[in-house]
C-alpha atoms as a printed R data frame, in Angstrom:
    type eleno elety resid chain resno       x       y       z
1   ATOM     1    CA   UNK     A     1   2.321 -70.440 -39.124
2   ATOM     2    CA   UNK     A     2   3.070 -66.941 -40.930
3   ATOM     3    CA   UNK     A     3   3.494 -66.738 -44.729
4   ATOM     4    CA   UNK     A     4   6.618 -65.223 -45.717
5   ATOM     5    CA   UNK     A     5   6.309 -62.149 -47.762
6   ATOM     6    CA   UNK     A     6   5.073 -62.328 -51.546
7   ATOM     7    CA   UNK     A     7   8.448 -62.669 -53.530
8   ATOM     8    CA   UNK     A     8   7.279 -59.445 -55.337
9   ATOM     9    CA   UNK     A     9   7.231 -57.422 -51.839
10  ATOM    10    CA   UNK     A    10  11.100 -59.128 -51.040
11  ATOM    11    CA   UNK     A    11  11.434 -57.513 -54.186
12  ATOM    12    CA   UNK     A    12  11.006 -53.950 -53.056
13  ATOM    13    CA   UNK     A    13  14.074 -53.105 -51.309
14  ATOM    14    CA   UNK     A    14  16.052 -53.985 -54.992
15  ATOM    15    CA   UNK     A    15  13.487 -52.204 -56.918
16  ATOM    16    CA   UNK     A    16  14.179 -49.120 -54.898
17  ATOM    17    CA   UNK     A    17  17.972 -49.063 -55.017
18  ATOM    18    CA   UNK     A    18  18.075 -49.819 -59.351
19  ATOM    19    CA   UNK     A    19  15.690 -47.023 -59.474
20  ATOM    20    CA   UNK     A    20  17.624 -44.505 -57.412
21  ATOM    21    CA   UNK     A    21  20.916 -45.469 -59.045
22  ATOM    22    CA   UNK     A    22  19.152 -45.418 -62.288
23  ATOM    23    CA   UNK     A    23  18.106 -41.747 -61.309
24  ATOM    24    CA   UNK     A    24  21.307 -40.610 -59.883
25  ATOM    25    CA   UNK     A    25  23.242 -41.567 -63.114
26  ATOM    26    CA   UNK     A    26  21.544 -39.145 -64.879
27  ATOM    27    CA   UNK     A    27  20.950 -36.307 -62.575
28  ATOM    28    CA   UNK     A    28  24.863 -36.325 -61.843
29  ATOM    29    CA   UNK     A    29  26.094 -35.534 -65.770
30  ATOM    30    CA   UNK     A    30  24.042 -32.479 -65.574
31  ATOM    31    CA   UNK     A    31  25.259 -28.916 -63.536
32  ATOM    32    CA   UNK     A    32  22.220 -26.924 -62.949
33  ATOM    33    CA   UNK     A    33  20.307 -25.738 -65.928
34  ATOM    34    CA   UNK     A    34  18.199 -27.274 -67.745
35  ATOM    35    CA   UNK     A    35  16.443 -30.145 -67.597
36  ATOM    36    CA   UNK     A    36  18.915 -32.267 -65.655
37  ATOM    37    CA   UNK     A    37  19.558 -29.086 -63.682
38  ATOM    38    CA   UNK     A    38  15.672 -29.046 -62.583
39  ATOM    39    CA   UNK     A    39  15.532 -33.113 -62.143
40  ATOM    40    CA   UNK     A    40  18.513 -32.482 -60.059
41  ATOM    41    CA   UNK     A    41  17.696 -30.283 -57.641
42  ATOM    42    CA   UNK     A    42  14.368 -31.495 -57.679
43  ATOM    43    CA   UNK     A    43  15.589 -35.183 -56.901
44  ATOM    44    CA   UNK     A    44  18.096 -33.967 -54.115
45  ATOM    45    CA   UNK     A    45  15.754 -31.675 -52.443
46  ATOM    46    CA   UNK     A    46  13.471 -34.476 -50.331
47  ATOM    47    CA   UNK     A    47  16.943 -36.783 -50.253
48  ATOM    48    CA   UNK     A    48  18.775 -33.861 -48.643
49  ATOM    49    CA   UNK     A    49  16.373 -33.064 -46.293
50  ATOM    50    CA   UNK     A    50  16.136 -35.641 -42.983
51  ATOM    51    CA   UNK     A    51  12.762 -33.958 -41.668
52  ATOM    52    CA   UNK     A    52  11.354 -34.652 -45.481
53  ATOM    53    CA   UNK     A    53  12.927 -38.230 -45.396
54  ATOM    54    CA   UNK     A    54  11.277 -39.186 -42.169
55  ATOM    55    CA   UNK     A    55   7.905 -38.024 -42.865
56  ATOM    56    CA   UNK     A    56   8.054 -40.014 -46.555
57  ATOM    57    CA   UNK     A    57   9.673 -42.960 -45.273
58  ATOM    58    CA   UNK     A    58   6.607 -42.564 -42.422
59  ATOM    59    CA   UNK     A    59   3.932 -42.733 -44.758
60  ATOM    60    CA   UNK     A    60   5.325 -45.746 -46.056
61  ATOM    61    CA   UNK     A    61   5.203 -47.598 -43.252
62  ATOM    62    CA   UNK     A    62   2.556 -46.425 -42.247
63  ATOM    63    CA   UNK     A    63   0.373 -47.605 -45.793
64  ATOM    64    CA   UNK     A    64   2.584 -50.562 -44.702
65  ATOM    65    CA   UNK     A    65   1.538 -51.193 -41.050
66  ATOM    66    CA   UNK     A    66  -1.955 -50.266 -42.544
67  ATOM    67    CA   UNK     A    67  -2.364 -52.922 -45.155
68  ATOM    68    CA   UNK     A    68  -4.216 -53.133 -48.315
69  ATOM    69    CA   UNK     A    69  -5.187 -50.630 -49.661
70  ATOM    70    CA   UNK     A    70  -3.479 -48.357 -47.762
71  ATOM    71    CA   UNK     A    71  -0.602 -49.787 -48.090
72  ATOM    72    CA   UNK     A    72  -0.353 -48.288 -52.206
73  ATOM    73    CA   UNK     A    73  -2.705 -45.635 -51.346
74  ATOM    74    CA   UNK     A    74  -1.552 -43.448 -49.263
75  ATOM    75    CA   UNK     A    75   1.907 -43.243 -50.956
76  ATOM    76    CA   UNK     A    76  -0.142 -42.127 -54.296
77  ATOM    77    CA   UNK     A    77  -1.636 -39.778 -52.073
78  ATOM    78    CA   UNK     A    78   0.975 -38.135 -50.539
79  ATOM    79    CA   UNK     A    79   2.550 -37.072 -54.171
80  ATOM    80    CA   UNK     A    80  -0.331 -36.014 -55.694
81  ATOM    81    CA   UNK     A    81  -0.841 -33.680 -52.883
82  ATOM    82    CA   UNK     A    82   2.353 -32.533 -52.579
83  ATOM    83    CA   UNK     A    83   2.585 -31.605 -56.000
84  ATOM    84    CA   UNK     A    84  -0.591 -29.300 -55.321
85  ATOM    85    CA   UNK     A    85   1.661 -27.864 -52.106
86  ATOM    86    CA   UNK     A    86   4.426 -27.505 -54.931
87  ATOM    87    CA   UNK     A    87   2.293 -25.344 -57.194
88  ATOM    88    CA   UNK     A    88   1.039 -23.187 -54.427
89  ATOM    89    CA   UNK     A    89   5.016 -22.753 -53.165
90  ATOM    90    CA   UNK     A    90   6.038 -21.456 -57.116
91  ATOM    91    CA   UNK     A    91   3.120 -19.065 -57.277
92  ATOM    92    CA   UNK     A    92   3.827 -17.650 -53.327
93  ATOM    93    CA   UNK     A    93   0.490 -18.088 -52.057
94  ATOM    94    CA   UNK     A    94   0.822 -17.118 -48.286
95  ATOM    95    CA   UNK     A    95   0.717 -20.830 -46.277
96  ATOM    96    CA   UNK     A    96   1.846 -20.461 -42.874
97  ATOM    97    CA   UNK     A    97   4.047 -22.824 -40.702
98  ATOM    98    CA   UNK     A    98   5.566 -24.771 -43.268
99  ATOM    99    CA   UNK     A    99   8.879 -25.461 -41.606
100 ATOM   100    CA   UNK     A   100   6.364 -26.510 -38.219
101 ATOM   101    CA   UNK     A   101   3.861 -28.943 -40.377
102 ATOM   102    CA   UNK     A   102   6.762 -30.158 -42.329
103 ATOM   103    CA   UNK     A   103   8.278 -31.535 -38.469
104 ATOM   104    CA   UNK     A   104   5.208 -32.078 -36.911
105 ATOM   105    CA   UNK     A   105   4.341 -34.815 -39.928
106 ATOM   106    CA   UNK     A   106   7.174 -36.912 -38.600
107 ATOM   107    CA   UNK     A   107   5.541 -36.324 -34.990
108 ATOM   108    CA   UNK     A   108   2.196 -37.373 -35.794
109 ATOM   109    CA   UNK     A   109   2.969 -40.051 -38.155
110 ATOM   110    CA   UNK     A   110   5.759 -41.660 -36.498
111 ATOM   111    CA   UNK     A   111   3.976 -41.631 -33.578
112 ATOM   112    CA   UNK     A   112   0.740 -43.154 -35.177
113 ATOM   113    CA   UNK     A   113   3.002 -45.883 -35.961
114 ATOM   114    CA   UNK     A   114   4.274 -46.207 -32.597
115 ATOM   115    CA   UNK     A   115   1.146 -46.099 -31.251
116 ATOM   116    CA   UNK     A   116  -0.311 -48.998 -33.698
117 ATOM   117    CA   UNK     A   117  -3.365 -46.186 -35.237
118 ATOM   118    CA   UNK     A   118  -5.237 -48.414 -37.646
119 ATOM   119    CA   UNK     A   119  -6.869 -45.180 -38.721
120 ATOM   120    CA   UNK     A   120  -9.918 -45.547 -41.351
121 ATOM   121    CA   UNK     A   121  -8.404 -45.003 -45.079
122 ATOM   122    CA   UNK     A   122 -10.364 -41.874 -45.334
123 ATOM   123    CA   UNK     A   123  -8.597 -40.581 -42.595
124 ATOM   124    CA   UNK     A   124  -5.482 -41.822 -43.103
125 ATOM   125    CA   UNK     A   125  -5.731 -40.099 -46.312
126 ATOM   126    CA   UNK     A   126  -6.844 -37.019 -44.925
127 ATOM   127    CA   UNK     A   127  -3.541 -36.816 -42.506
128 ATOM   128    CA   UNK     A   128  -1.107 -37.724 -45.032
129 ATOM   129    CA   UNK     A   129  -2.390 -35.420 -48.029
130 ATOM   130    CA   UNK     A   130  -2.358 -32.375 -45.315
131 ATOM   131    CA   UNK     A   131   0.886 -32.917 -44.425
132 ATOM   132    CA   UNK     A   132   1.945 -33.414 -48.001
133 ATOM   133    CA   UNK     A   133   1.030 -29.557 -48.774
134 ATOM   134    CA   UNK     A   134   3.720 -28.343 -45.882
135 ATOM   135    CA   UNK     A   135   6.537 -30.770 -48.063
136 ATOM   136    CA   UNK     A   136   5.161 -29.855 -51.122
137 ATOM   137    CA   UNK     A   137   5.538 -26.095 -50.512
138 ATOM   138    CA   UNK     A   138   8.808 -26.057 -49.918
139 ATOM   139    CA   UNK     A   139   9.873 -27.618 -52.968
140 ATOM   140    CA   UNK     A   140   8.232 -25.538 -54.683
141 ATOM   141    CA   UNK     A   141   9.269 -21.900 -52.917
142 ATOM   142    CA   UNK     A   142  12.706 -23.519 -53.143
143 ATOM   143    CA   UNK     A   143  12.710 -23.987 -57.101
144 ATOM   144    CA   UNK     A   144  15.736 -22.988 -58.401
145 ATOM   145    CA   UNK     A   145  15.323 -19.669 -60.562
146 ATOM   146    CA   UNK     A   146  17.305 -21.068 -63.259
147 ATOM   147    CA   UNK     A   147  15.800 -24.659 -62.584
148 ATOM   148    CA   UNK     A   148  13.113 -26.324 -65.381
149 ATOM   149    CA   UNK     A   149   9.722 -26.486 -62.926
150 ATOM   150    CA   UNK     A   150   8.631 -30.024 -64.889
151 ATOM   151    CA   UNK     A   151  11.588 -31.516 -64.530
152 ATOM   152    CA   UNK     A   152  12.437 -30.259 -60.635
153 ATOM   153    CA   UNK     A   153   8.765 -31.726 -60.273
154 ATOM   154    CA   UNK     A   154   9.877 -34.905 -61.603
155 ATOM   155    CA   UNK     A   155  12.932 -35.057 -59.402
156 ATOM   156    CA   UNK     A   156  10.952 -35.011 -56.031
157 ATOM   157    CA   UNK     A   157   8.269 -36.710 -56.980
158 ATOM   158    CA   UNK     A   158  10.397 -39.529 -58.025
159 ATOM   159    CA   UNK     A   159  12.472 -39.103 -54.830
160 ATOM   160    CA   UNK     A   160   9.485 -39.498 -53.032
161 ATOM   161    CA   UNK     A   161   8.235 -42.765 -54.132
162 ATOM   162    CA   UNK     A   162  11.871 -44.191 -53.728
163 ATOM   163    CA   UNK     A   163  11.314 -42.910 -49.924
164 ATOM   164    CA   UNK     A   164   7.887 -44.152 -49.739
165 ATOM   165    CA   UNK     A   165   9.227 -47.445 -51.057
166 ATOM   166    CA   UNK     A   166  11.724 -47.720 -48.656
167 ATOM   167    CA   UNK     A   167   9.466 -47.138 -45.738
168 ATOM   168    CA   UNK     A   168   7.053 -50.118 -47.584
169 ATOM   169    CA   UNK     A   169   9.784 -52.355 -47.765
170 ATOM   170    CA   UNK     A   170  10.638 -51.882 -44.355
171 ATOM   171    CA   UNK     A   171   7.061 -52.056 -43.253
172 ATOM   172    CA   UNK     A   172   6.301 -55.429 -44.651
173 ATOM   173    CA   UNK     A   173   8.161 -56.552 -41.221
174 ATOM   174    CA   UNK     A   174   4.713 -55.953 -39.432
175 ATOM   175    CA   UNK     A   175   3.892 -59.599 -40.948
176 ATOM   176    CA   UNK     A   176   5.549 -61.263 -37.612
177 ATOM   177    CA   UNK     A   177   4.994 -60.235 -34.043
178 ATOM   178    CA   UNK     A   178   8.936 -58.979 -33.516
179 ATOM   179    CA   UNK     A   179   8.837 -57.593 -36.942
180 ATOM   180    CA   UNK     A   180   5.566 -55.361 -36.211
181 ATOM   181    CA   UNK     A   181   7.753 -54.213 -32.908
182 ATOM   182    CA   UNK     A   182  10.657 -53.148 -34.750
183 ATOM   183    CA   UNK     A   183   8.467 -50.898 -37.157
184 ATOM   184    CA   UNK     A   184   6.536 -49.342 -34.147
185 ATOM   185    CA   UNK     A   185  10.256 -48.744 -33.016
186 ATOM   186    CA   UNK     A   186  11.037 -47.429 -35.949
187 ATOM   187    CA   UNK     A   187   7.806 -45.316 -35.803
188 ATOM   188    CA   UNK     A   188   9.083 -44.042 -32.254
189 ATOM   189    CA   UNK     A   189  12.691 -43.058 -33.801
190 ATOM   190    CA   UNK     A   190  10.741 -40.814 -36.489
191 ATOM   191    CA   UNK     A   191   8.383 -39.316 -34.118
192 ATOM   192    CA   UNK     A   192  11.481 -38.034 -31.592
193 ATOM   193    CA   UNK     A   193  13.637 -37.128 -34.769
194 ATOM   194    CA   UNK     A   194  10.179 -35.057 -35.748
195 ATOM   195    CA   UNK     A   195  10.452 -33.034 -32.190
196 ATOM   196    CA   UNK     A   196  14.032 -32.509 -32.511
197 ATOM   197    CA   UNK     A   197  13.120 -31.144 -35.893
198 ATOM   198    CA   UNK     A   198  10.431 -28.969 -34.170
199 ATOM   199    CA   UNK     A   199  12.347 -27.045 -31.305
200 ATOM   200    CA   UNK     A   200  15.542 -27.211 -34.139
201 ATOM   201    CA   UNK     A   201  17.550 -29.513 -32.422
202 ATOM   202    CA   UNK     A   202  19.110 -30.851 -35.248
């Protein structure tokens, strides 16, 4: 007989929707200077963008379809990372093929998902932090000249855990035979929206 879910994990989904309306309220009373103006455009940048939303929402279901620890690790991981990508994007270090790693992370880890990887942690790691630089980057070559850089930090990397905790919530399905099918389905979808992302499709 399978367990049902721990009623924290049910809890997820709820978790993530309080704090993203507890974000948006006040990100929205600000116009673009400042510190809401940063948080703001920091916030909307990984929300805004569906090739960043796949790839986050990935690696959550991914830490998900993974297990403990992965499933908490690799979503610390990814931010962490990214926020190293972010640095290199505000000081215009040369990294090449951003737009291309950026879609190919929702090729390779939707279809690692797909495909059922159960990659070692240390690998798993490995994947997501290097795709985290290509995300990271952009937000950061993208800062807003008139934007605060702490607080546009603080935007997407609180954006990002709301998408990572999204694709966790959604992950937990893998806990029953149909539901591990409908996140390797899901895995598929993000891995196809990745190529259409690639050859700029959509």
């Amino acid at each position: 007989m399978v367990k049902s879910p721990r009623p924290t994990l049910r809890l997820l989904p709820c978790l993530a929707l309080v704090l993203v309306l507890a974000a948006a309220g006040p990100a929205l009373a600000h116009t673009g200077v400042g510190y809401g103006g940063g948080f703001t455009s920091g916030f909307l940048h990984p929300v805004l963008g569906w090739d960043h939303v796949a790839a986050m929402v990935a690696v959550g279901l991914w830490g998900a379809f993974l297990g403990m620890p992965a499933i908490w690790v690799l979503p610390v991981v990814f931010p962490l990372v990214m926020a190293f990508g972010a640095i290199l994007g505000i000081l215009d270090v040369p990294v090449p093929a951003i737009e291309t790693g950026i879609a190919a992370s929702a090729v390779v880890l939707g279809a690692l998902i797909a495909m059922a990887v159960r990659a070692p942690l240390w690998i798993a790691a490995v994947i997501v932090g290097s795709f985290a630089i290509f995300h990271g980057y952009a937000h950061g070559a993208e800062l807003p000249e008139s934007a605060n850089a702490f607080a546009f930090a603080v935007g997407f990397v609180i954006a990002t855990g709301l998408l990572h905790l999204t694709g966790i919530a959604f992950g937990m399905l893998v806990k029953t035979p149909a539901g591990e099918k409908t996140v390797r389905a899901a895995g598929a979808v993000i891995s196809l929206a990745g190529v259409a992302f690639l050859f700029g499709w959509v």
